[in-house]
N, C-alpha and C positions, 0 to 999 in steps of 0.2 A: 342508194335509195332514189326512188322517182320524184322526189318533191319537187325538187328546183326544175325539172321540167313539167311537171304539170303546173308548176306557175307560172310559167315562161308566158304563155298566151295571153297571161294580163299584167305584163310589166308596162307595157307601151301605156296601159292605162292611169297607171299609178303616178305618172307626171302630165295629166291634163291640167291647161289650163283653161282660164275663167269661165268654167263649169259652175252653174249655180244648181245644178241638180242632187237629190238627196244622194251620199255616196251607199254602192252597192256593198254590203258584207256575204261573202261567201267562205262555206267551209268545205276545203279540197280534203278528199281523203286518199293518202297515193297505196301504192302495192303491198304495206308493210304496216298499213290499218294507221298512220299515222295523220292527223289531223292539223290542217293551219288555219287560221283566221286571216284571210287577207281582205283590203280594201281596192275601192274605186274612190277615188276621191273627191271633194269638191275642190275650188280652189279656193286659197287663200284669200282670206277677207282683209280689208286695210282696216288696221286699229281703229282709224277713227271714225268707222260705222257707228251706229247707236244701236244696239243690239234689243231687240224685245225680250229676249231671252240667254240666260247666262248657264252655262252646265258645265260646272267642276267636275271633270275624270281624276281619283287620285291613285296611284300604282302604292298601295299601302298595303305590305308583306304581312302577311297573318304568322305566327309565330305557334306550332305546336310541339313546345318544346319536351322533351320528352314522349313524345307519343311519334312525328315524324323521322326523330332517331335521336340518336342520345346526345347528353350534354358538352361531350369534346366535339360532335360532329357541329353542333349546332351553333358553337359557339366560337366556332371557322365562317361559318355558313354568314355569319353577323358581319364579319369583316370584310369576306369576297362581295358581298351584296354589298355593302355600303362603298368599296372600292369601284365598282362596276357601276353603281350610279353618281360618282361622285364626277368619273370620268367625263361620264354622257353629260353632267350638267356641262362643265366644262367644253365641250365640245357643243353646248346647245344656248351659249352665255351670251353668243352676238343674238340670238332670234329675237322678234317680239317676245314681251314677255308673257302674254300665254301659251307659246307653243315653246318655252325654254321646258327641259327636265328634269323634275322633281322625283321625290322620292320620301315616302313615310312608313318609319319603324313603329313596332305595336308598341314596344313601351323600353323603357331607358337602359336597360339589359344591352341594348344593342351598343349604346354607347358605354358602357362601364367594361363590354370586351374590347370593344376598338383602342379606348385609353390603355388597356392592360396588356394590346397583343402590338401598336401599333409604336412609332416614334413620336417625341412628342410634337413634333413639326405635321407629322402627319395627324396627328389628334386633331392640333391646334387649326388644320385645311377643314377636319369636319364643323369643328364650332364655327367657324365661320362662317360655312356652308346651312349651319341650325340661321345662324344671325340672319343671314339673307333669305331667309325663306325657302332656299334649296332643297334643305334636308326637314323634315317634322319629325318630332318624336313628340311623347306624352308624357305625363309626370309619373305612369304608375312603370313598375319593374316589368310586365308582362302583362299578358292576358290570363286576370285571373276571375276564380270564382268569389264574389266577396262576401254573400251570405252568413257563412260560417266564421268568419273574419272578426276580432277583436278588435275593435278602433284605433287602438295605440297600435296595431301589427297595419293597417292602413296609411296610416299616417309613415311610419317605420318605412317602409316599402316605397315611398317618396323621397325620402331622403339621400338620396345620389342626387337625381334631379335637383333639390335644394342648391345642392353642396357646388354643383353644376353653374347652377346661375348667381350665387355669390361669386365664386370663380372666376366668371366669364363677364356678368353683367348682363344675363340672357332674363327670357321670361318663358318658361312651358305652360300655354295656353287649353292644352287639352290635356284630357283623361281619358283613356276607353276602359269599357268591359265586353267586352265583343263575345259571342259564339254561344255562352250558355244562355239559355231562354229565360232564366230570372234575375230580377234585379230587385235589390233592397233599393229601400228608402233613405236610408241614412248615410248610403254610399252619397248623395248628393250632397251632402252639407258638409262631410271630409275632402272631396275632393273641389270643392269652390272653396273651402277655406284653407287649403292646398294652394292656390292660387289658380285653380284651372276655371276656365269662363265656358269651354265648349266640350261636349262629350257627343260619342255617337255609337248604335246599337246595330250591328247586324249580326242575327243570330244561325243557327242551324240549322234549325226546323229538323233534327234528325235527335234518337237517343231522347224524345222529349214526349211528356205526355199532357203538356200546355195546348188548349184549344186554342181557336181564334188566331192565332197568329198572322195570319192572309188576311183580317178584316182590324187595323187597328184603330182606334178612334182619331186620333191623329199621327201624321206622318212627321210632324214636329213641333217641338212645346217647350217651358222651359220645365226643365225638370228640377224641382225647388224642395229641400229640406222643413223640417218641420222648422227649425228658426228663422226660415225664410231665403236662408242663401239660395242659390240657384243657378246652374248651369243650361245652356242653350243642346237643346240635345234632339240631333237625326236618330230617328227608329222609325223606318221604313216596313210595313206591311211585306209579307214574304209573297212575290209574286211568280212566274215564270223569269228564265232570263236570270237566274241569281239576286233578283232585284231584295232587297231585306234580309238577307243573309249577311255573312264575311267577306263575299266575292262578288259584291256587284258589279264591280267595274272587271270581271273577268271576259267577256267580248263587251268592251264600251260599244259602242257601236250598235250594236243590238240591245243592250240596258237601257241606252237613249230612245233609242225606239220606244220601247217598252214604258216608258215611263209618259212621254210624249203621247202616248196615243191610250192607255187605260183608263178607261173612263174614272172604274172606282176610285184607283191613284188620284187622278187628278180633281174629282169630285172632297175628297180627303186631305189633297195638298192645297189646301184653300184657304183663304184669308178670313179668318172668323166672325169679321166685320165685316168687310162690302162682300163676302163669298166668291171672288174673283182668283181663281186657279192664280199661284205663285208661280212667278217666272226666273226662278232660281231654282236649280236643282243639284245634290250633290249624288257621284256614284262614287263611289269607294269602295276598296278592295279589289286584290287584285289576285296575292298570291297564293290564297287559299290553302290546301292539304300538301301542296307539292315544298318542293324542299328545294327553298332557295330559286322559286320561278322567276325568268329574266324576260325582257321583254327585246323581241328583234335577235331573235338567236336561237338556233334550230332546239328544242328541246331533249332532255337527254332523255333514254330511256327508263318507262317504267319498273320502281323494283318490286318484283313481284311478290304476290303474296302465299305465306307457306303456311302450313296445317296450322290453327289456330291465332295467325298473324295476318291481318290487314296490307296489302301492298300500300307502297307510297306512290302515289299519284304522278303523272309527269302531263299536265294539259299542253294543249293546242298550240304551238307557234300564235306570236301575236306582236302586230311592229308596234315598236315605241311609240308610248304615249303623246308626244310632241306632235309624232309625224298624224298620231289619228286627229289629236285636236285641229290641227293644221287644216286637215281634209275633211274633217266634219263640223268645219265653220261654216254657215251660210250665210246671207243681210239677216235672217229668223232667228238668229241663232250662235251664238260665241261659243266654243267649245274651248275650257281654260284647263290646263294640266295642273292640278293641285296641290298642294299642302296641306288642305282641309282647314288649317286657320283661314287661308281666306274667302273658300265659299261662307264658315259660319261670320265673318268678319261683314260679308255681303249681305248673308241672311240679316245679321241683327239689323241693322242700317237701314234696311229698307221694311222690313214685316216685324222686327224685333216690340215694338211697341202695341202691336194687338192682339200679340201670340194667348194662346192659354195655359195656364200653366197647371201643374199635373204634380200632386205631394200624395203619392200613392207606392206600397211595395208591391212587389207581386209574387214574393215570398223567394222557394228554395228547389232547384231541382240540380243541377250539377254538383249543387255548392254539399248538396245531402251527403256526394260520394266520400267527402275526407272521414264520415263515421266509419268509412271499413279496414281505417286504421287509426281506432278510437285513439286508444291509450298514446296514440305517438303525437297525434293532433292534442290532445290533452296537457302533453308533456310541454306543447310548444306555446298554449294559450297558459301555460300556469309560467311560463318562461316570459313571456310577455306582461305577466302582472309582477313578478318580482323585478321587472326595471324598477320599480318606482323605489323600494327601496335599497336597490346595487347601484343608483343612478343618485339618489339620496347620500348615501354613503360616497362616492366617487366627489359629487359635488365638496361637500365636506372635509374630507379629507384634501381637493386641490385647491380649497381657499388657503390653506396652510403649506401645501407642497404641493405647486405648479405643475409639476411632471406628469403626477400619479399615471394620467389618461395616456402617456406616451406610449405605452408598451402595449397600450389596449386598442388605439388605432384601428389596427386592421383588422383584428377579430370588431370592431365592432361594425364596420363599412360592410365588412363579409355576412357578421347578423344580421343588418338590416337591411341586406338585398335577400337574404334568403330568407326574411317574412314577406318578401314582396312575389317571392316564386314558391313558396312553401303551399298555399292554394290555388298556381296555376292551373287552370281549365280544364287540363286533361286529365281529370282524378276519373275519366273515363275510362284510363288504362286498358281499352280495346284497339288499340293501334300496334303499327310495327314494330315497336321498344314491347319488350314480354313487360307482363305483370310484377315478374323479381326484380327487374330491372327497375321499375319505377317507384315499386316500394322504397329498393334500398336507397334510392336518390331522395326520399321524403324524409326517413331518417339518418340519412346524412346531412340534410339540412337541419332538421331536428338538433342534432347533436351538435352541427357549428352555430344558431343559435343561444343554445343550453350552455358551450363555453361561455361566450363571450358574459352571460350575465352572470353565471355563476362566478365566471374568474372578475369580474370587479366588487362583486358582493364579496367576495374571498379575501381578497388584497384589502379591501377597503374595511373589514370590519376589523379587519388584525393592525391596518395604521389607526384609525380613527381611535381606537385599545389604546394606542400606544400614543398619542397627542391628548388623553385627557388628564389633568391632573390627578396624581394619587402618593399619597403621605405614604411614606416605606411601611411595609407589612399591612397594609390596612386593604381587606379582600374585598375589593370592586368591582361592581359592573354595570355597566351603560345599559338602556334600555333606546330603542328607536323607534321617533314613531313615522312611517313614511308617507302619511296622508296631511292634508291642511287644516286640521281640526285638532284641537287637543284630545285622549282618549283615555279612558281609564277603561283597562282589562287586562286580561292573562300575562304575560311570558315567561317562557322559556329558556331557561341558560342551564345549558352541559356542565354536569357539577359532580363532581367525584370526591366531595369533604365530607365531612362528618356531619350527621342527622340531629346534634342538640345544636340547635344555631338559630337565629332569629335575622330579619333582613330590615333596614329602616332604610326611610326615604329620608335622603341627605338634604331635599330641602325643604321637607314638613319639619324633620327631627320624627317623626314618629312609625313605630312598625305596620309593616303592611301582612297581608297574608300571604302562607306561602306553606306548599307541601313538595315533597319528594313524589316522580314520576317515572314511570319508565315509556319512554317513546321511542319505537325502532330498534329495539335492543339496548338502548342507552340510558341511563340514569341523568334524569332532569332537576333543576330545580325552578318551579314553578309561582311564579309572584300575582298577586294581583296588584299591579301598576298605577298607581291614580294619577291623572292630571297630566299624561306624559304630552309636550309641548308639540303643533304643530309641525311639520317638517324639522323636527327636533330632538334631543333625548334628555333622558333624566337619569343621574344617579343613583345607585344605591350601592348600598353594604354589607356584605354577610360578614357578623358578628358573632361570638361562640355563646351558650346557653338560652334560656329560653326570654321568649319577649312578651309582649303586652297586647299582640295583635287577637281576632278573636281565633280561635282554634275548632271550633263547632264546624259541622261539616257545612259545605256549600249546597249540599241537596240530601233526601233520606231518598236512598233504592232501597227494593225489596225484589231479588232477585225470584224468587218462588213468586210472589204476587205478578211480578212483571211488573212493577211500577215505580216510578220517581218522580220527585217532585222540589219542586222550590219555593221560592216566595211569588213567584210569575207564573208558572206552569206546572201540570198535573199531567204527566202519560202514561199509556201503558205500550208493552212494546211485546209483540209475538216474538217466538222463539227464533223467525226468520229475519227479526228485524227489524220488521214493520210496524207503524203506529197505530193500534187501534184506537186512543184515546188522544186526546191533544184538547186538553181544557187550559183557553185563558183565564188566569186567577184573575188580571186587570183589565178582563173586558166583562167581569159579570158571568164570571166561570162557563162561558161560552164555550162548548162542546165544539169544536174544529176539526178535528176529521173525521173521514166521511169514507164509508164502503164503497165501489161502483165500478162495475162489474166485474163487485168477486175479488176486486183489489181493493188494498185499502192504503193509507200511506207511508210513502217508500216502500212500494211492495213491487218484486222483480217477479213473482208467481204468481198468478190467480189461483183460489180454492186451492191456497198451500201452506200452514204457515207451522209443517215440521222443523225441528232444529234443535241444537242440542239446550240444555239451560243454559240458560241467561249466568252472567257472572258480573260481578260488579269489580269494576277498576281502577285504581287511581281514584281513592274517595279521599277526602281532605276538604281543608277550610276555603280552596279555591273551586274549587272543581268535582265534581263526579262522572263517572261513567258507566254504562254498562253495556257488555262488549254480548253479543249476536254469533252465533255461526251455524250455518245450514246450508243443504244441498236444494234447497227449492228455486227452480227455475235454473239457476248454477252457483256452484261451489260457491260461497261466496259466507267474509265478516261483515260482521257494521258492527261497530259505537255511536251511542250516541252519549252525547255530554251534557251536563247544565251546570253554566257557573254559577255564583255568586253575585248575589246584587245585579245580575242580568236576565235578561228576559228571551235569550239567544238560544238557540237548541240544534249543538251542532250534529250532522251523520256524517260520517264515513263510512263508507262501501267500499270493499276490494272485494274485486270479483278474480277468484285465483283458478278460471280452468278459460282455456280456447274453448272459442265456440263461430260458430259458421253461419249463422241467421239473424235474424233483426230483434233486438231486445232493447226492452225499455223500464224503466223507472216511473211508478204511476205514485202521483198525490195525486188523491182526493179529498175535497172539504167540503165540509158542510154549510157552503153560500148559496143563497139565493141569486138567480139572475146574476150572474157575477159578470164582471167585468174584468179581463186579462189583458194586463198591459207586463211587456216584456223590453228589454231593448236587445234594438238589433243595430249594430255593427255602430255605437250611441246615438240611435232615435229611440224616443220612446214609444212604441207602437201601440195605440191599444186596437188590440185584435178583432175586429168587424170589418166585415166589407165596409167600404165607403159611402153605400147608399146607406150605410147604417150608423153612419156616424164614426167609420173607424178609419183605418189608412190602406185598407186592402184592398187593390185594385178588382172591380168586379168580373173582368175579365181579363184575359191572355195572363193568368195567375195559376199560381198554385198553393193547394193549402192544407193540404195531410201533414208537413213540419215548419213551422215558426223557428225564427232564429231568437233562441234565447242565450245574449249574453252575459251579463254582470247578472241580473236577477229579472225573475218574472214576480210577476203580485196577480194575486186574484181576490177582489171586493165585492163585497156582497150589492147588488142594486141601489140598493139607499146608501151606499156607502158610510155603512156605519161599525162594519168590522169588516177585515180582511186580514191578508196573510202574504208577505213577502218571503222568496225563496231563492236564497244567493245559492250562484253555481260557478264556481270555480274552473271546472274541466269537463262539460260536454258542453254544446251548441245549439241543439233544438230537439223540440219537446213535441209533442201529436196534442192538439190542442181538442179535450173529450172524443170524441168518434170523430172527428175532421178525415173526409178522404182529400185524394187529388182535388176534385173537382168541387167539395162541400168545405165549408168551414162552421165547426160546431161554436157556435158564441151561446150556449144552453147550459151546460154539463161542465161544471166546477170541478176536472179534473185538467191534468198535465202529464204527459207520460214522455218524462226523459229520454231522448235514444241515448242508451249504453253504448250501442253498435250494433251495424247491420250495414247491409248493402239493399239500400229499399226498392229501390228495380230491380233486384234480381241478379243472379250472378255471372250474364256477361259484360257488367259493367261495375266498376270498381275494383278492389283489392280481395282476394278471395280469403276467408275465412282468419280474417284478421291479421295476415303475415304469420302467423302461429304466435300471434304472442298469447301468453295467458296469466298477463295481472295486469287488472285495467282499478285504477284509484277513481272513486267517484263519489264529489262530498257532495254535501246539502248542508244550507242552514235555514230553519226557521224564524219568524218573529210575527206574532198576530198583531197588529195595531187597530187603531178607529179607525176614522175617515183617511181614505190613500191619502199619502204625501210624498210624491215624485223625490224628492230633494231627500227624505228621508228616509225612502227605498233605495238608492241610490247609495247613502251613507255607511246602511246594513252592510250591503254586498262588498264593500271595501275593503269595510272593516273585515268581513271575514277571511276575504282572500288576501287582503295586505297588513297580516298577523305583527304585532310588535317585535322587534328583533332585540333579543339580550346577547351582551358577549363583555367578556371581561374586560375589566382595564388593565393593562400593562406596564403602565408608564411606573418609573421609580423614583419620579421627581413631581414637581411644578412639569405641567403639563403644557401646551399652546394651547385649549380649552377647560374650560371649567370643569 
């Protein structure tokens, strides 16, 4: 190739000295269409100038894993990069230290490979390389989308990093979320109470239908949760130059310019108070789309791109960071090779006290992509709610037997790095890795999450059996409750005895109720549980003939009418499923749902509501049911339930056919002026733009889907009745007509995504991986006036169901 002689004419220049002129960037293109960035330099400045201005370049690897090639490729790619700069520090250790060589990973993936591919002597050269400031990493696994994100899979996905700085004695100071154009709100209060102080945003302005992004109000702010924690956080306005993106420091040199001389920029990068342009600047990013980009090393060739597949990139030659810092120092001016702790280290110190600070989401657009593989996302968010009680039992069980966790070790480090990659960024699956390829990698994380919880909940409920006390022959079983509240409701214990039997609470002494069930082809038997004790359980007995408990049903259906009802609630339910009726008995027999447009609630069809009759199921003194099945909108059952002495009204939906397009779950209610408050990723949102009193940033937002986690509520204006709805397994709901661009806060409806791919089908997983049964519950509960704490409660309780299982033991137990 012609490169190295068409640079040859300006080597002579690359070692001037005491040049105070700005350095020249030119990009040479030789015979072979191949491009370099080389410089002119200035000369080095002596450290102890006083500089007016400070600008951190940091060479920080953007990480697109699975999309720029797959997971054995990539997770080489971790090691040779981290070896290649660990080298260059070393060789860059005598310089000043602004022009020594540094180097920043996206997130702690990179070190969980180096410990598992490397010796420990060589681990043990990169943590000390973390120590000194050499190497940056961040607390999160990856570059992910977090929108869709369950808070405990957040927190999960930290926990290497943790384990890291126990370890070591380290501190991981930052967090990113880099690339996708939206960010939640509540991502800021997890990851400051993570321990991270700094976060920084550069997006992609690509695949995105976010306006404004080029005009942001501020270029930096703290970014503060609704409990007030707060993180120091760069989001940079998307300019020419890569400036606001992932790659801005991709030609530094020309980014400095660029920042240095924009008016807007520097009109925006301003001190709130006196309005005097900041004299600190950070560029970051370096390695963009290319795979494993080095700096000072001729670039290898691009791979190119084949029928339906994106090439991977291979940019421009570009010398090490050191040598530009070196050469784009002037007396105006310090150029510092970064870590990015300490430009934000710099920041706060000097502007940190008049910054403004910004408690705003701006909702969902990449994070939308994991609904095009509902049911698997599903599978992972209901794996994430059964830690509480596999983690419950596990505790338990090793207050008694030390061991238990030993054998679970590695499946559990394994789960909770792959909630930390399981909504990696690239749910765009328009890259080099095909669409098969990326799926099967989502459940196969899927699946190695799903052990690990299942196999301690396994282990654990069969010793915990077998450490309670029980008098020979006397037929036992434990109830669990795995929340911090004492609870009185349902459970469930697998039971294969005889039908004349009564159950008593061994420490009332007296019977409880209880019917026979069939759940999933299996024969239940079904208690109503009083008083079961905080992170605790309770006793009982199945005893032979009959008992004292009451026997009356828990609700009257009338399958021909379509109706049931309790002592709490009145419904009627169309043949599809849906609720026409929904009266609270304890609010003043308040008529609760509501038609709009053509849907009514839990309705999957508009102007549909064929299906076969209604059949009632599992009627008894605990519980009722009655079971739904129709082809409206698709194949699809529902039950719904009403217990006893509860005011709870459970659905299930399994939707049993594939399907290829965007479907949603609509409730509507009959509130005035409602107010919708949802949590997302645990903030509580309620749903209005900002200028309206709510958390929605009015601009560079999106707002066609809200992240609904644990439960959404919707209140009527006065707040005098409302209606909370715990959701187990989807993520976000179309808040009444809400487009991109509009957010409806009028129209007291919610339309769950089932599943879809809401841009359209070059982006995401196509037509659901073929799976076709997607589980999707609901619960009900109308209340008075909201009560966060007691919306909050509902939703727990319904996805963190009581656990029955026998006891074992044939003696004096370790437990009561």
């Amino acid at each position: 190739m012609l490169l190295l002689r068409l640079l040859a004419p300006l080597l002579a220049l690359l070692f001037a000295a005491h040049l105070r002129a700005e350095p020249v960037v030119t990009t040479l293109t030789d015979s072979d269409g191949l491009a370099a960035i080389v410089r002119t330099p200035a000369a080095t400045t002596p450290a102890a100038v006083e500089f007016p201005r400070r600008v951190y370049i940091a060479n920080d690897d953007h990480t697109d894993y699975m999309w720029s090639a797959d997971a054995d490729t990539y997770d080489q790619v971790f090691v040779d990069l981290l070896d290649f700069h660990l080298k260059l520090a070393d060789e860059t250790a005598d310089n000043p230290p602004p022009f020594r060589a540094r180097f920043n990973t996206d997130g702690n993936f990179w070190l969980w490979n180096y410990e598992r591919k490397k010796s420990p002597a060589e681990f043990s050269r990169l943590i000390e390389r973390i120590r000194d400031g050499t190497i940056g990493s961040p607390l999160n696994t990856l570059v992910s989308c977090y929108g869709g994100q369950p808070a405990e899979a957040v927190l999960r996905g930290m926990y290497y990093a943790g384990r890291l700085e126990r370890r070591h004695d380290l501190r991981f100071r930052l967090a990113n979320a880099t690339e996708n154009q939206s960010l939640p709100l509540g991502l800021a209060s997890l990851f400051a109470g993570a321990g991270a102080d700094y976060t920084w945003r550069g997006v992609c302005s690509c695949a995105t239908q976010i306006k404004e992004l080029k005009n942001r109000e501020r270029e930096i702010y703290w970014y503060a949760g609704p409990d007030g924690s707060r993180l120091l956080m760069k989001w940079y306005s998307v300019q020419k130059n890569s400036i606001g993106t992932y790659t801005e420091a991709f030609n530094p040199a020309v980014s400095i310019r660029q920042l240095e001389t924009d008016p807007g920029f520097l009109a925006r990068h301003s001190d709130p108070v006196s309005k005097k342009t900041y004299a600190i600047l950070g560029i970051f990013g370096y390695g963009g789309d290319d795979l494993a980009r080095r700096t000072g090393v001729e670039p290898p060739p691009a791979l190119p791109a084949v029928p339906g597949l994106q090439a991977v990139p291979s940019s421009p030659y570009c010398d090490h960071f050191h040598e530009i810092a070196q050469d784009l120092t002037t007396p105006e001016r310090q150029v510092i090779v970064s870590n990015e702790l300490d430009f934000f280290q710099d920041f706060e110190a000097t502007y940190g006290a008049t910054l403004d600070t910004r408690t705003v989401t701006h909702g969902n657009e990449w994070d939308l992509y994991s609904a095009s593989m509902s049911e698997t996302s599903a599978r992972v968010k209901r794996s994430v709610e059964k830690l509480r009680s596999a983690e419950l039992l596990a505790t338990l069980v090793s207050l008694k037997y030390p061991r238990f966790m030993t054998n679970h070790v590695g499946a559990r480090d394994q789960a909770f790095t792959d909630l930390g990659l399981y909504w990696e960024h690239d749910w765009t699956a328009d890259g080099p890795v095909t669409r098969g390829q990326r799926a099967a990698w989502q459940d196969k994380l899927a699946a190695s999450i799903d052990y690990y919880v299942q196999s301690i909940f396994s282990e654990g409920i069969v010793r915990l059996g077998g450490m309670i006390s029980r008098p020979e022959k006397a037929n036992r079983f434990f109830v669990l409750n795995p929340l911090g509240w004492p609870r009185s409701e349902a459970a469930d214990l697998r039971y294969t005895g005889p039908a004349d039997i009564h159950v008593v609470d061994l420490v009332t002494g007296r019977d409880v109720p209880h019917q026979l069930v069939h759940l999933d082809g299996a024969r239940h038997l079904r208690i109503l549980a009083p008083d079961v004790p905080s992170a605790g359980y309770k006793v009982f007995e199945i005893r032979s003939g009959p008992g004292s408990a009451p026997t009356d049903l828990a609700a009257v259906a009338d399958a021909d009418a379509q109706t049931m009802e309790n002592a709490s609630v009145r419904l009627v339910l169309e043949r599809d499923g849906a609720l026409r009726g929904f009266v609270s008995k304890r609010h003043d027999n308040a008529e609760l749902a509501a038609t709009i447009g053509d849907l009514k609630l839990n309705d999957l069809a508009a102007g549909s509501d064929a299906g076969d009759a209604l059949r009632i199921e599992n009627a008894g003194p605990v519980s009722v049911t009655l079971r739904a099945r129709s082809d409206a909108g698709l194949p699809h059952d529902t039950t719904v339930t009403l217990y006893r002495d509860s005011d709870r009204i459970d659905i299930r939906n399994e939707i049993t056919a594939n399907f290829g397009d965007v479907r949603h779950w609509a409730f509507g209610f009959n509130l005035t002026a409602p107010a919708v408050r949802t949590e997302e990723v645990g903030a509580i949102n309620l749903n209005k733009l900002q200028s309206d009193g709510g958390v929605y940033a009015t601009k560079q937002a999106r707002y066609d889907h809200i992240t609904v986690n644990h439960f959404a509520d919707l209140s009527s204006g006065d707040d005098r009745l409302g209606v909370t709805i715990s959701n187990p397994d989807l993520a976000f709901a179309r808040l009444g007509t809400s487009t991109i661009t509009t957010l409806d806060t009028t129209t007291p409806q919610l339309n769950f995504l089932a599943g879809g791919q809401v841009d359209g089908r070059w982006l995401g997983i196509h037509d659901q991986n073929g799976a076709s049964y997607f589980l999707q519950r609901f619960a009900l509960r109308a209340h008075g006036a909201y009560d966060q704490v007691a919306a909050m409660r509902f939703a727990l309780e319904h996805q963190n169901p009581l656990v029955a299982a026998p006891v074992i033991t044939k003696s004096a137990g370790v437990y009561p």
